[in-house]
DSSP file (Angstrom, degrees, kcal/mol; ACC not computed):
  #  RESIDUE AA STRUCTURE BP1 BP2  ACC     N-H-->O    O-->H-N    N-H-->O    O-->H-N    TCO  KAPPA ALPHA  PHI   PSI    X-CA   Y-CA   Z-CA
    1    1 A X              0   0    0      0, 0.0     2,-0.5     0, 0.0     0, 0.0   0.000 360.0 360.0 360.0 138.3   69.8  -98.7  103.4
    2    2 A X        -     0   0    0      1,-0.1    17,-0.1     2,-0.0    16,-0.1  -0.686 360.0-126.1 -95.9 138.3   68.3  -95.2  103.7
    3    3 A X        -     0   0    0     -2,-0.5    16,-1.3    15,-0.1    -1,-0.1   0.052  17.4-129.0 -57.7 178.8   65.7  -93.9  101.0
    4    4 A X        -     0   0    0     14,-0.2    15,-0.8    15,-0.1    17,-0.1   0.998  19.8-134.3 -75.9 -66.1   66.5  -90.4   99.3
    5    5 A X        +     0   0    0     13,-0.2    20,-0.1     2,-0.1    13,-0.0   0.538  44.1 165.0  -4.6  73.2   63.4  -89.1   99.8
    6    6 A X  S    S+     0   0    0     21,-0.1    22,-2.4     1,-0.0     2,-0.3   0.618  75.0  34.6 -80.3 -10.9   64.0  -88.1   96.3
    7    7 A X        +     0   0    0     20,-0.2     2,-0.3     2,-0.0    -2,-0.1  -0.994  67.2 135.7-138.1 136.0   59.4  -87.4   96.9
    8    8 A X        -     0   0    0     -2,-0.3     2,-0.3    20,-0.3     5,-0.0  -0.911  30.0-154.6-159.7 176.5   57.5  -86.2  100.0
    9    9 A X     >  -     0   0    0     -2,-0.3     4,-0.8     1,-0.0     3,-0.3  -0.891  39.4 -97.2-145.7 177.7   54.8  -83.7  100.6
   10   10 A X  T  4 S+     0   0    0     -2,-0.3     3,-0.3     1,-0.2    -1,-0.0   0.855 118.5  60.7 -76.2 -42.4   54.2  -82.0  103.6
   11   11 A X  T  4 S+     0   0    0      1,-0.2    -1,-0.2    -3,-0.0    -3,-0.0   0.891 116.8  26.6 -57.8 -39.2   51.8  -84.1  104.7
   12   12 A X  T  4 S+     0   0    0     -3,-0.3     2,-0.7     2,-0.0    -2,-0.2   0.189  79.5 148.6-113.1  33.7   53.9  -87.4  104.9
   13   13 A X     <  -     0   0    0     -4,-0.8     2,-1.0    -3,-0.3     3,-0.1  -0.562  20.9-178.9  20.4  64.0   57.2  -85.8  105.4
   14   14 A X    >   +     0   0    0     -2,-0.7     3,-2.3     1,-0.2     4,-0.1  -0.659  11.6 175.4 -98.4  78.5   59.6  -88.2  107.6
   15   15 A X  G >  S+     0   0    0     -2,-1.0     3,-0.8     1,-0.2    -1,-0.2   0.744  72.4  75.4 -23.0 -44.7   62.8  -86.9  108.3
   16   16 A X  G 3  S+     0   0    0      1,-0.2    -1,-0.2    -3,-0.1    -2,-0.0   0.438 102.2  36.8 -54.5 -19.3   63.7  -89.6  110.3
   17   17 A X  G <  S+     0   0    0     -3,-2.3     2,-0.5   -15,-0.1    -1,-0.2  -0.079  92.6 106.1-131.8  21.8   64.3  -92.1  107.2
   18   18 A X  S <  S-     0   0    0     -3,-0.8   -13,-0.2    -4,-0.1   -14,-0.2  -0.880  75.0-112.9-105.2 142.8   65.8  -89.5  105.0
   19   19 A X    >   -     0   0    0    -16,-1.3     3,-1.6   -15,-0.8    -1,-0.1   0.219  27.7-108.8 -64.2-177.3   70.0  -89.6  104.3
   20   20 A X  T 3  S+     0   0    0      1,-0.3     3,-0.2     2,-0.1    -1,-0.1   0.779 120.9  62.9 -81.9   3.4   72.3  -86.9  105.6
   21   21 A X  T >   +     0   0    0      1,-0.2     3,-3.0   -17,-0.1     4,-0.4   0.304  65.1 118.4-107.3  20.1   72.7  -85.8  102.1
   22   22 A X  G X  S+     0   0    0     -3,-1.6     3,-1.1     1,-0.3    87,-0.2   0.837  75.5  56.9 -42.1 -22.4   68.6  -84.8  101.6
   23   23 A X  G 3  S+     0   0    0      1,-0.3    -1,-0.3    -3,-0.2    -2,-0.1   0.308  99.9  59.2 -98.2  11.4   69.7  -80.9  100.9
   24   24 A X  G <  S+     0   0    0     -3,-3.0    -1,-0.3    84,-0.0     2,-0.2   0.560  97.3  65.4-125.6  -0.3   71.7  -82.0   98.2
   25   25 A X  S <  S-     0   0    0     -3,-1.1     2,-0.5    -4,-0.4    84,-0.2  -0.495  79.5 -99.6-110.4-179.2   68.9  -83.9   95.7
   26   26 A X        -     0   0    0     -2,-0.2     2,-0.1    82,-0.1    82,-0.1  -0.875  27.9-131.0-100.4  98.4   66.4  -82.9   94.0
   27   27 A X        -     0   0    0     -2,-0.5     2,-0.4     1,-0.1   -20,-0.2  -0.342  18.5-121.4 -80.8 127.4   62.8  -83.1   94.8
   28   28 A X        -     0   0    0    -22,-2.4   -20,-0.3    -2,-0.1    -1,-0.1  -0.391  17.3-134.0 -23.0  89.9   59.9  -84.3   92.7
   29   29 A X        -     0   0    0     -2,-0.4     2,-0.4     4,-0.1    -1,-0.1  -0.283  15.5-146.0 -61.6 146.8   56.7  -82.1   91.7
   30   30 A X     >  -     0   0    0      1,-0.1     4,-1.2   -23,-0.0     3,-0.2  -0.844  40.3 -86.1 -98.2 152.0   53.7  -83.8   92.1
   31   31 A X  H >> S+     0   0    0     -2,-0.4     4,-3.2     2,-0.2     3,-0.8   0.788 124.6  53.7 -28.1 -61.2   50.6  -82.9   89.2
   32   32 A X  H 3> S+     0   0    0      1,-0.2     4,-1.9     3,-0.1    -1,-0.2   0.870 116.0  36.5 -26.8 -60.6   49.3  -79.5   91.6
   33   33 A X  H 3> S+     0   0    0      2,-0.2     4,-1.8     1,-0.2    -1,-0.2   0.774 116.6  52.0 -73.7 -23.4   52.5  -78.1   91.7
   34   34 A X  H <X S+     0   0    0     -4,-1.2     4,-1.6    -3,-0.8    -1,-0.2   0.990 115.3  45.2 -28.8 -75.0   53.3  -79.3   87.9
   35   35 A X  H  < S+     0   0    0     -4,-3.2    -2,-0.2     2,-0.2     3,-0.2   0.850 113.7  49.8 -61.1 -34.2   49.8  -77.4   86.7
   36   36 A X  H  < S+     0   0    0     -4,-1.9    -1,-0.2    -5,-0.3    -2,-0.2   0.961 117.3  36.8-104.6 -24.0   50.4  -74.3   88.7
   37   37 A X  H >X S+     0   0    0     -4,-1.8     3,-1.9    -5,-0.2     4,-1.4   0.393  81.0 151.2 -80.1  11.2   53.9  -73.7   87.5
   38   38 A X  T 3< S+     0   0    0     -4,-1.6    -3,-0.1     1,-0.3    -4,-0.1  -0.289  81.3   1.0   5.5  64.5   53.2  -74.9   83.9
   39   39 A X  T 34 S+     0   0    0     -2,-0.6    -1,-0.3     2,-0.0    -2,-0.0   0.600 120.7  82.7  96.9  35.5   55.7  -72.9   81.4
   40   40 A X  T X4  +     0   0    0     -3,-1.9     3,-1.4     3,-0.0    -2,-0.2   0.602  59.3 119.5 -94.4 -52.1   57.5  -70.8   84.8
   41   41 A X  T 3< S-     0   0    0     -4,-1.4     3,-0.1     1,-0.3    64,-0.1   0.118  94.3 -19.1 -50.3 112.8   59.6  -73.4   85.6
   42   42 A X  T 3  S+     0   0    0      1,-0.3     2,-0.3    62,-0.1    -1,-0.3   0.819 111.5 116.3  74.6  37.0   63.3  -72.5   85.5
   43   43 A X  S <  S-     0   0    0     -3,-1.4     2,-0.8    59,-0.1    -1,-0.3  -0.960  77.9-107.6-130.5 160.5   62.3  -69.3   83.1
   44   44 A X        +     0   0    0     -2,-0.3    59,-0.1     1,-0.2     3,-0.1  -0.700  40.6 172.4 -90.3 138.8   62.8  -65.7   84.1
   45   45 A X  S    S-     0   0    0     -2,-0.8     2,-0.2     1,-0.4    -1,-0.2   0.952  73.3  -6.5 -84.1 -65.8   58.9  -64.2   84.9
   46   46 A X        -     0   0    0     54,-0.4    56,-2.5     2,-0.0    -1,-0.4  -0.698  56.9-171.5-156.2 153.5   60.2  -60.7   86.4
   47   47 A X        -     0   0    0     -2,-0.2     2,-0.8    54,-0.2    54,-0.1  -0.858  34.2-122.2-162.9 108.6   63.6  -59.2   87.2
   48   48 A X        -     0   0    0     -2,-0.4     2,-0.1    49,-0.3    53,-0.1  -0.329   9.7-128.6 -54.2 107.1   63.4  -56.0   89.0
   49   49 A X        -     0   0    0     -2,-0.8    -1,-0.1    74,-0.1    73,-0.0  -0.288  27.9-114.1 -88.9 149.4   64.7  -52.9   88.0
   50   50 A X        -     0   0    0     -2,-0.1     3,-0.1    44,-0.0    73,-0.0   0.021  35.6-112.6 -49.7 157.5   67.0  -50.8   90.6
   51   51 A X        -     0   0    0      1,-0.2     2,-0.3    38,-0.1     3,-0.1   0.108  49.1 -78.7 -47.7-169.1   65.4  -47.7   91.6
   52   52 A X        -     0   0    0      1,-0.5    -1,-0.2    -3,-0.0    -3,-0.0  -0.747  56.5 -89.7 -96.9 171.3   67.2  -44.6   90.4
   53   53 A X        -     0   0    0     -2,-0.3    -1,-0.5     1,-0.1     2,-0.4   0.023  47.4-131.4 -45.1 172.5   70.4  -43.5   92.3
   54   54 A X        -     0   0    0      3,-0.7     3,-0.5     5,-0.1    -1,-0.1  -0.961   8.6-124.5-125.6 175.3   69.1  -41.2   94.9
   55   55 A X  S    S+     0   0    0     -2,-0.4     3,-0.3     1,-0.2    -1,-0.1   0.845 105.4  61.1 -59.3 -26.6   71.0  -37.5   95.4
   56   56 A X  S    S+     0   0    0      1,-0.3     2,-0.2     2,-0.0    -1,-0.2   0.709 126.3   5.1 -94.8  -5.6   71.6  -38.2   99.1
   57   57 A X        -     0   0    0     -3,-0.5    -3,-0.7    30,-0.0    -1,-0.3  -0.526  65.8-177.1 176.5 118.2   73.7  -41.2   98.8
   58   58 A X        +     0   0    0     -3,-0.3     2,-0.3    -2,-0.2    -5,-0.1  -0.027  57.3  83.9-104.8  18.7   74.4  -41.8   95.1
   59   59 A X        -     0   0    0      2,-0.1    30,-0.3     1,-0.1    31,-0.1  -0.746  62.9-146.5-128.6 147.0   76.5  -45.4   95.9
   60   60 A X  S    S+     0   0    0     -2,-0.3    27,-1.2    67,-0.1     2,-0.3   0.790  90.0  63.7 -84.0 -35.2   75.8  -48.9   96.5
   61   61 A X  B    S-A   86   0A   0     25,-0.2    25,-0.3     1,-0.1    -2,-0.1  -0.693 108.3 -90.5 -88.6 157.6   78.6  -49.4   98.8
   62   62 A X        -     0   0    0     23,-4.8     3,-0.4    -2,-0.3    -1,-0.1  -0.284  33.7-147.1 -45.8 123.8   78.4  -47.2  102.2
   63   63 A X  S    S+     0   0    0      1,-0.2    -1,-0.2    -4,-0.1    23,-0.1   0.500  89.5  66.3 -77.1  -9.3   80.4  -43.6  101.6
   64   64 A X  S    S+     0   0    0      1,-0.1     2,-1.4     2,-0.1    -1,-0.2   0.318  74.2 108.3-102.9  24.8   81.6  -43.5  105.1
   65   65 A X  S    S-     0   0    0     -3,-0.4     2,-2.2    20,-0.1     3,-0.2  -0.618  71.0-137.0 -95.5  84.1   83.6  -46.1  104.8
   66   66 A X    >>  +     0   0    0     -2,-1.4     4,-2.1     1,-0.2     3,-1.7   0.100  26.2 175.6 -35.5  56.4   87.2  -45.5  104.8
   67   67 A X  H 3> S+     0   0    0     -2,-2.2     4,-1.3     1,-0.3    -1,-0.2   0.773  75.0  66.5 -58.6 -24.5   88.0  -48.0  102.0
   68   68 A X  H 3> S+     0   0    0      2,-0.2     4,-1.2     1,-0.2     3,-0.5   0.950 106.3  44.3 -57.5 -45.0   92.0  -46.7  102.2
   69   69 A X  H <> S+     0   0    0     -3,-1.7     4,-3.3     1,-0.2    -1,-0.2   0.954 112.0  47.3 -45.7 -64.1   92.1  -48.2  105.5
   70   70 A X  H  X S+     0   0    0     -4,-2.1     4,-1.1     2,-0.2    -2,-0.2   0.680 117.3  43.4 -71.6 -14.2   90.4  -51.4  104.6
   71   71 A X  H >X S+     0   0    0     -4,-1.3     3,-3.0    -3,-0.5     4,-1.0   0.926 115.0  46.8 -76.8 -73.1   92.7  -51.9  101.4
   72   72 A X  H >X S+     0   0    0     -4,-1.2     3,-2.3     1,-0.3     4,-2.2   0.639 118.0  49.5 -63.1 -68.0   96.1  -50.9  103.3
   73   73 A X  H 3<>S+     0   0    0     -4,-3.3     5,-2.4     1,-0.3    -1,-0.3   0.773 118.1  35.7 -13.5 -65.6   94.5  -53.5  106.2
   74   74 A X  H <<5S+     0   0    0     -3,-3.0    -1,-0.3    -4,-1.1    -2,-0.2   0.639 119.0  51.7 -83.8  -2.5   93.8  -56.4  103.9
   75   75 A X  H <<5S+     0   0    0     -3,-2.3    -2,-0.3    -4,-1.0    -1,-0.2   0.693 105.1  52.5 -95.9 -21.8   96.8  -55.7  101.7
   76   76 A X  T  <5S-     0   0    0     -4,-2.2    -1,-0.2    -5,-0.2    -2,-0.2   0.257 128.7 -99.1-114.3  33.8   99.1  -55.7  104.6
   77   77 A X  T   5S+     0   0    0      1,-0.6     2,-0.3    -3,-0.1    -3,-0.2   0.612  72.8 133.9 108.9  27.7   97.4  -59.7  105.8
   78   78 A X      < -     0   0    0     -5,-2.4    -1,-0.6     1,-0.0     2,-0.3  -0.736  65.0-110.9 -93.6 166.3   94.8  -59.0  108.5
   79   79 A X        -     0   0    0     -2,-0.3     2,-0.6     2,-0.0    -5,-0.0  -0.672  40.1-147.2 -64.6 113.0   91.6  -60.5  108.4
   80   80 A X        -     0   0    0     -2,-0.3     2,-0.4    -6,-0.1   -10,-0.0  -0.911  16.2-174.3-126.9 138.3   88.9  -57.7  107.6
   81   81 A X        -     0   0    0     -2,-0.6     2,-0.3     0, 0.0    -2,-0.0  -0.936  14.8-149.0-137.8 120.1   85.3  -57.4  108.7
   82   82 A X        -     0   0    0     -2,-0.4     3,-0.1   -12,-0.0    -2,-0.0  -0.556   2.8-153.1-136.5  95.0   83.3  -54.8  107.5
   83   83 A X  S    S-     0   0    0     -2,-0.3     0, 0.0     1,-0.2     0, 0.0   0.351  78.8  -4.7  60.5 122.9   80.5  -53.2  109.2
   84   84 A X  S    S+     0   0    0      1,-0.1   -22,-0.2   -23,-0.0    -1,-0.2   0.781  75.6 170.7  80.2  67.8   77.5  -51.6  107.4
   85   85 A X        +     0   0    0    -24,-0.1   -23,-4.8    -3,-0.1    -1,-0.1   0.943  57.2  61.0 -76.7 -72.4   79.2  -52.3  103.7
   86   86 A X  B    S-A   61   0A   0    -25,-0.3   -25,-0.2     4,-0.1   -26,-0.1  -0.330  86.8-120.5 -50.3 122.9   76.0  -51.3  101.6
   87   87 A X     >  -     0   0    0    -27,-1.2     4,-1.6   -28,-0.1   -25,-0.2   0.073  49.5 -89.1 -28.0 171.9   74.3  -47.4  101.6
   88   88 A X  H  > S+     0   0    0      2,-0.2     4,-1.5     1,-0.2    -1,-0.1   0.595 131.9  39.7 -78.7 -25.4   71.1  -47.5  102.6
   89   89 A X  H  > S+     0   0    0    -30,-0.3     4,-2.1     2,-0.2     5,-0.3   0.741 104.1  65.5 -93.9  -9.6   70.0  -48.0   98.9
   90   90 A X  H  > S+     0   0    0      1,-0.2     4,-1.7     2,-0.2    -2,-0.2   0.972 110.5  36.2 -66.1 -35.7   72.7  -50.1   98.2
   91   91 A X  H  X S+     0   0    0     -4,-1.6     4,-0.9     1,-0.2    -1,-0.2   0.766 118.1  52.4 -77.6 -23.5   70.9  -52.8  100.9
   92   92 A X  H  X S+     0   0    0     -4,-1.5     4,-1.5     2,-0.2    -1,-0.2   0.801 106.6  48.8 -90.7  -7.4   67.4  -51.9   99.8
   93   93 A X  H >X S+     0   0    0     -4,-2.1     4,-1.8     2,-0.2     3,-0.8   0.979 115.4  48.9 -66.2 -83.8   68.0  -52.4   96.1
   94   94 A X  H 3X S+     0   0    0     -4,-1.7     4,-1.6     1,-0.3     5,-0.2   0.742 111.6  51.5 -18.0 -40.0   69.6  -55.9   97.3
   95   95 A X  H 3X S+     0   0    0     -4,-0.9     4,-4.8     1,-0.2    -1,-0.3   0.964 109.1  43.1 -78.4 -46.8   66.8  -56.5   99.2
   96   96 A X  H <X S+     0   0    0     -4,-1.5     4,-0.8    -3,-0.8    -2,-0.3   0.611 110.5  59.3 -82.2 -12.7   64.2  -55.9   96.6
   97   97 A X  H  X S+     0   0    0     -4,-1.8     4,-1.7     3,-0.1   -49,-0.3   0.913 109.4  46.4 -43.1 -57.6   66.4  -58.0   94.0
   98   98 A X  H  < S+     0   0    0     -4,-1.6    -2,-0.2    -5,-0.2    -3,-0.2   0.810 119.5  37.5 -77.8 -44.6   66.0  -61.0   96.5
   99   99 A X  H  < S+     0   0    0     -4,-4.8    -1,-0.2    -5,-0.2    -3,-0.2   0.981 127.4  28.0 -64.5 -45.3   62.2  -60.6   97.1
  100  100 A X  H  < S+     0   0    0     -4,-0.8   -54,-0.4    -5,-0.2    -2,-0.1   0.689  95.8 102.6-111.7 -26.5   60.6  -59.6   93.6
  101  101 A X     <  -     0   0    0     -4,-1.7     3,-0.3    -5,-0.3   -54,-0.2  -0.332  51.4-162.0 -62.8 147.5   63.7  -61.6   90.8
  102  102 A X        +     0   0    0    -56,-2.5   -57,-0.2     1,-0.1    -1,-0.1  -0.243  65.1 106.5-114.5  46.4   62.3  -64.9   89.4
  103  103 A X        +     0   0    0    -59,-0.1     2,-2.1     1,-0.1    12,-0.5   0.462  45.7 104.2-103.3   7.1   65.9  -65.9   88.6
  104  104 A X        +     0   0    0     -3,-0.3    10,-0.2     1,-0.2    -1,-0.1  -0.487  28.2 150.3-104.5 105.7   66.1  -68.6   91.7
  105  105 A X        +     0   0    0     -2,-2.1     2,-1.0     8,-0.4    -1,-0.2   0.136  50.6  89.9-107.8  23.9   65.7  -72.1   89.8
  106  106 A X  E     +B  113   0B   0      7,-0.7     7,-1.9     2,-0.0     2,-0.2  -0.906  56.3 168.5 -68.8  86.8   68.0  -73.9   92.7
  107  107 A X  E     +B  112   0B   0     -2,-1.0     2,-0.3     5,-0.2     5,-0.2  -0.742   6.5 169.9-108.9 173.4   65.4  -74.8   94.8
  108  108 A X        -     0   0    0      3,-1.1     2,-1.1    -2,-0.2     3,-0.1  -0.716  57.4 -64.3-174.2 172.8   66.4  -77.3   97.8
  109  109 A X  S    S-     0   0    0     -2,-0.3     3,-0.1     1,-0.2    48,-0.0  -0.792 125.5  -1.9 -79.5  99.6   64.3  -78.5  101.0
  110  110 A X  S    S+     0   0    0     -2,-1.1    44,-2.0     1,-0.3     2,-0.3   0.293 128.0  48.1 120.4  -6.7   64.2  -74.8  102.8
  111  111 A X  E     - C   0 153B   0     42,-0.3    -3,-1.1    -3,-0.1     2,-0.3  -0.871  64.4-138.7-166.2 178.9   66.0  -72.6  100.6
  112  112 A X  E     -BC 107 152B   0     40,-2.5    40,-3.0    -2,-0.3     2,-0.3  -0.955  18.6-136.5-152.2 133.4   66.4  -71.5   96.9
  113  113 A X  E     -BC 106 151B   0     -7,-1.9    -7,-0.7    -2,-0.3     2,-0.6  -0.904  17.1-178.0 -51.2  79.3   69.6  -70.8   94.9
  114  114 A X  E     + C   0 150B   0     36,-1.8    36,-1.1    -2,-0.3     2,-0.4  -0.858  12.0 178.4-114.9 140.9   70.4  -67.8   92.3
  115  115 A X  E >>  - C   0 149B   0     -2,-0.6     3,-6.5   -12,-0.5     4,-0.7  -0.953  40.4-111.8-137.5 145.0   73.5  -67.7   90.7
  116  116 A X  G >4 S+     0   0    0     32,-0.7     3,-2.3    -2,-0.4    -1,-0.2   0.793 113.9  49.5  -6.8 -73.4   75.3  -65.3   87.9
  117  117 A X  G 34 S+     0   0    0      1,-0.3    -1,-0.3    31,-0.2     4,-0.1   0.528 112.6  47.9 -78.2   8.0   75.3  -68.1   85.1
  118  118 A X  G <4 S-     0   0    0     -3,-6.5    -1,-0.3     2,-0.1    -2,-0.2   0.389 136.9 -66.1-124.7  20.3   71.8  -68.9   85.5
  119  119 A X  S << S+     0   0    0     -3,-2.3    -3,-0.2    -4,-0.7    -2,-0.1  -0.085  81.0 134.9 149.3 -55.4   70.2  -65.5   85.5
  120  120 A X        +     0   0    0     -5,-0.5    -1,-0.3   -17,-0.3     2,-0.2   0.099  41.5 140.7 -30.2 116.6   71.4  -63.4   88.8
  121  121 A X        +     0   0    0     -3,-0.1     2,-0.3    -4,-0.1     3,-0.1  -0.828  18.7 154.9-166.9 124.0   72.0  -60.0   86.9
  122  122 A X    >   -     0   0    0     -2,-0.2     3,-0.8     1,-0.2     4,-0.3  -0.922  49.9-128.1-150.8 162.3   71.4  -56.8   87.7
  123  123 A X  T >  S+     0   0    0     -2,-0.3     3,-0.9     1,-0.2     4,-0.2   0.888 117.9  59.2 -33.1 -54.6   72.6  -52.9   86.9
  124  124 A X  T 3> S+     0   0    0      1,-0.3     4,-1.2     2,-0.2     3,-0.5   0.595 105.3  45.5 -52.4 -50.0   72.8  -52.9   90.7
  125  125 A X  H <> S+     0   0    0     -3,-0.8     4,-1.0     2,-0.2    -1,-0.3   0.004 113.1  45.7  75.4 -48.2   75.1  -55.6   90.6
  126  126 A X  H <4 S+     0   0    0     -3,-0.9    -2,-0.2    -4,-0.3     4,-0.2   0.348 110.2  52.4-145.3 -22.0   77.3  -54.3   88.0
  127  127 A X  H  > S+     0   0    0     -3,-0.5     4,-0.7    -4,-0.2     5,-0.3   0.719 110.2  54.4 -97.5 -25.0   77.5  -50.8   89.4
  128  128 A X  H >X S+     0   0    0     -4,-1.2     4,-1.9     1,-0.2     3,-0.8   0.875 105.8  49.0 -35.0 -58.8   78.5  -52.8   92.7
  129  129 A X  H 3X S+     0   0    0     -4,-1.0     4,-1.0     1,-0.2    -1,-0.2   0.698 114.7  47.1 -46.5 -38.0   81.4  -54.6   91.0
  130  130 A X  H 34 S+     0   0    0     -4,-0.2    -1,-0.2     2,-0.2    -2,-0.2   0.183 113.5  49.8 -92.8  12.5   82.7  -50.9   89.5
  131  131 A X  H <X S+     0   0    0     -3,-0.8     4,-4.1    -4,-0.7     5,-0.2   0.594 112.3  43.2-129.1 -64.5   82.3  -49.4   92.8
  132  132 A X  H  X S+     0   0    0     -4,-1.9     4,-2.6    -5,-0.3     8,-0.3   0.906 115.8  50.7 -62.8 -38.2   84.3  -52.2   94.7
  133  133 A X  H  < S+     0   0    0     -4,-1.0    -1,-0.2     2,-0.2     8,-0.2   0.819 112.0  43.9 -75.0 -36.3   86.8  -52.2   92.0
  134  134 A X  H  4 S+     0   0    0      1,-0.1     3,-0.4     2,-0.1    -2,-0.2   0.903 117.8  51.7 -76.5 -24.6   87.3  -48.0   92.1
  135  135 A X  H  < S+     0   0    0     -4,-4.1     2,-0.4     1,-0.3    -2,-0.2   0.833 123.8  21.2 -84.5  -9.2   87.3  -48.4   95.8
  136  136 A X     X> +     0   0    0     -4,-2.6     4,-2.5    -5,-0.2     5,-0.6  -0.782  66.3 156.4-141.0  73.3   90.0  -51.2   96.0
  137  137 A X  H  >5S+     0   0    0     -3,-0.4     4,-1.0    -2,-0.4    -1,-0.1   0.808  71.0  57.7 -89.9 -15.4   91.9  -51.0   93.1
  138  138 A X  H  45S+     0   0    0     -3,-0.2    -1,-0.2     1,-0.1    -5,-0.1   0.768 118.4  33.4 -46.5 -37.8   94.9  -52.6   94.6
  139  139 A X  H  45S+     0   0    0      2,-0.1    -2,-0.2     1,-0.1    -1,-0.1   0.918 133.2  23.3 -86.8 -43.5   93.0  -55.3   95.4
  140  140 A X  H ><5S+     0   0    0     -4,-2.5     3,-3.2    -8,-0.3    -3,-0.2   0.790  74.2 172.5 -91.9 -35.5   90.4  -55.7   92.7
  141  141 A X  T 3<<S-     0   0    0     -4,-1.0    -1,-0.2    -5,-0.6    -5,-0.1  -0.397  74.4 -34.4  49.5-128.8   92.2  -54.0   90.0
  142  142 A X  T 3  S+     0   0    0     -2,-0.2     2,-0.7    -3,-0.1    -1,-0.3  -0.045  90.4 146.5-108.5  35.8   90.1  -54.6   86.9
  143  143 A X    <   -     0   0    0     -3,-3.2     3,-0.1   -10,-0.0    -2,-0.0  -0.582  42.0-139.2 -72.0 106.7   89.0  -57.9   87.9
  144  144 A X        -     0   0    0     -2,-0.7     2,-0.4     1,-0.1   -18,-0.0  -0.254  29.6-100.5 -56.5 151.6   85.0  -58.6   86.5
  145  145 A X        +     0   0    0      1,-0.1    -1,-0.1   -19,-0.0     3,-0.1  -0.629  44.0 173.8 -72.1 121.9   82.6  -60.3   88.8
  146  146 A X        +     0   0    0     -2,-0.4     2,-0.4    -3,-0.1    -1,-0.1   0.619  56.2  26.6-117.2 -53.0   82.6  -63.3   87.7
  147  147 A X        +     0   0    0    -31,-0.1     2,-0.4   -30,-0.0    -1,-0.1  -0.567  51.9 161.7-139.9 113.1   80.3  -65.2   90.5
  148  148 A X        -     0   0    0     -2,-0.4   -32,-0.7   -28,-0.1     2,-0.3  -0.581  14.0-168.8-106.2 174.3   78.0  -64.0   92.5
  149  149 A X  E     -C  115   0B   0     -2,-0.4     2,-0.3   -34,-0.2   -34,-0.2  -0.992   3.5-167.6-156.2 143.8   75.2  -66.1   94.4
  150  150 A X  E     -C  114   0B   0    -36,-1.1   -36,-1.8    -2,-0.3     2,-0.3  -0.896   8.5-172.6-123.2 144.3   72.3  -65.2   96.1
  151  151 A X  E     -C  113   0B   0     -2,-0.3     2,-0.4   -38,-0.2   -38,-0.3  -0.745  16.0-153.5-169.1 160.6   69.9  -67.4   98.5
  152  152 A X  E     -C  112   0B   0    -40,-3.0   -40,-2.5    -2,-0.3     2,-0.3  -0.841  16.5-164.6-124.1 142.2   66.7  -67.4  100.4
  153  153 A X  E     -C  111   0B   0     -2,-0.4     2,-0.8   -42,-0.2   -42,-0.3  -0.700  19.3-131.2-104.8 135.6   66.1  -69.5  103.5
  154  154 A X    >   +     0   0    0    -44,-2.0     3,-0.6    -2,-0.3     7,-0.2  -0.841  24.6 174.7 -96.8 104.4   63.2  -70.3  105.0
  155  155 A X  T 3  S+     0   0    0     -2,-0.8    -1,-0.2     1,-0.3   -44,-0.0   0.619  82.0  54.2 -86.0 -14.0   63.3  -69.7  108.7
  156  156 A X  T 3  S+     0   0    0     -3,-0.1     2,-0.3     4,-0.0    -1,-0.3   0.136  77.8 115.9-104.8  26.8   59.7  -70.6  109.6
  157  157 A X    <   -     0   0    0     -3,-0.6     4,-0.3     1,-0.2   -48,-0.0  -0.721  47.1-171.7 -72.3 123.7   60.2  -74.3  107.7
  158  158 A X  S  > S+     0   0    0     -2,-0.3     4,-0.8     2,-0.1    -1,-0.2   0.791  86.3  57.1 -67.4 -54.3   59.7  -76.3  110.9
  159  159 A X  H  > S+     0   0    0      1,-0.2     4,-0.9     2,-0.2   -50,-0.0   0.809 118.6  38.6 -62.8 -39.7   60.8  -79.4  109.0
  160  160 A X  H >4 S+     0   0    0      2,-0.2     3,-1.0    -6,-0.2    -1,-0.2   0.963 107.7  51.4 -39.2 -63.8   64.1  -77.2  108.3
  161  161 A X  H 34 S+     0   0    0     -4,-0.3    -2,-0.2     1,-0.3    -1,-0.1   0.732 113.6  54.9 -69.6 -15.7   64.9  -75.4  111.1
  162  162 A X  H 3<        0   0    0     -4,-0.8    -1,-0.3     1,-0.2    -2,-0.2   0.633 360.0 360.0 -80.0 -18.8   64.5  -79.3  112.9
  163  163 A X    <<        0   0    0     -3,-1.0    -1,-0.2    -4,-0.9    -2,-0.1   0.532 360.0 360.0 -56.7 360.0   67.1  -81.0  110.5
């Protein structure tokens, strides 16, 4: 029978005797890591706020984007891929949600988790959802965003990027 490895630390770390389902439990703090997150844990610290629109492209989603195209496309049963979707603030806002929010309490071996019902919230967000929804109102109508998810990887995890 194979252990969980429901506990490791980096120092004794054996993939080799962990099950296929490791990404899916929950890992153990040991006292450090207890004592330095001490009344953080699974609370929000910091949640950024968006910049303000700017004059020169006042949108989250990309304005050159022929959205008429892309409903008529997906309404009449292609598959649709779309190319440079976010302005240029719409992706740095996104970006700077996903570095600076302290909303991702899903943590896993290599990656971290944020989702709507546990914090993922922003104006940014929310003008994103009214944006998608004026540009595709066939599609969206007035349907709210309801789940959104966020999540950050660690690509220089050795012990990951080997799994």
């Amino acid at each position: 029978m194979e252990p969980d490895c429901l506990y490791f630390t980096i120092d004794d770390y054996d993939k080799t005797k962990c099950s296929p389902q490791l990404r899916q439990k929950y890992y153990m703090l040991d006292d450090w890591m207890i004592l330095l997150t001490k009344g953080l844990h699974n609370r929000l610290v910091y949640h950024p706020n968006p910049p303000p629109r700017s004059t020169i492209q006042p949108v989250a989603l990309n304005p050159d984007l022929n959205f008429n195209l892309i409903e008529e496309s997906y309404l009449g049963g292609e598959v649709v891929v779309i190319d440079r979707f976010l302005s240029e603030d719409g992706l740095r806002n996104l970006r700077n949600l996903a570095l600076e929010s302290t909303t991702f309490y899903d943590g896993k071996l290599g990656y971290l988790g944020s989702y709507v019902d546990d914090g993922l919230t922003s104006s940014w967000l929310d003008n994103l959802s009214r944006e998608l929804q004026e540009r595709l109102p066939r599609v969206l109508g007035n349907m709210p965003l309801r789940q959104a998810w966020m999540y950050k990887y660690d690509s220089d995890n050795e012990q990951v990027s080997e799994a």
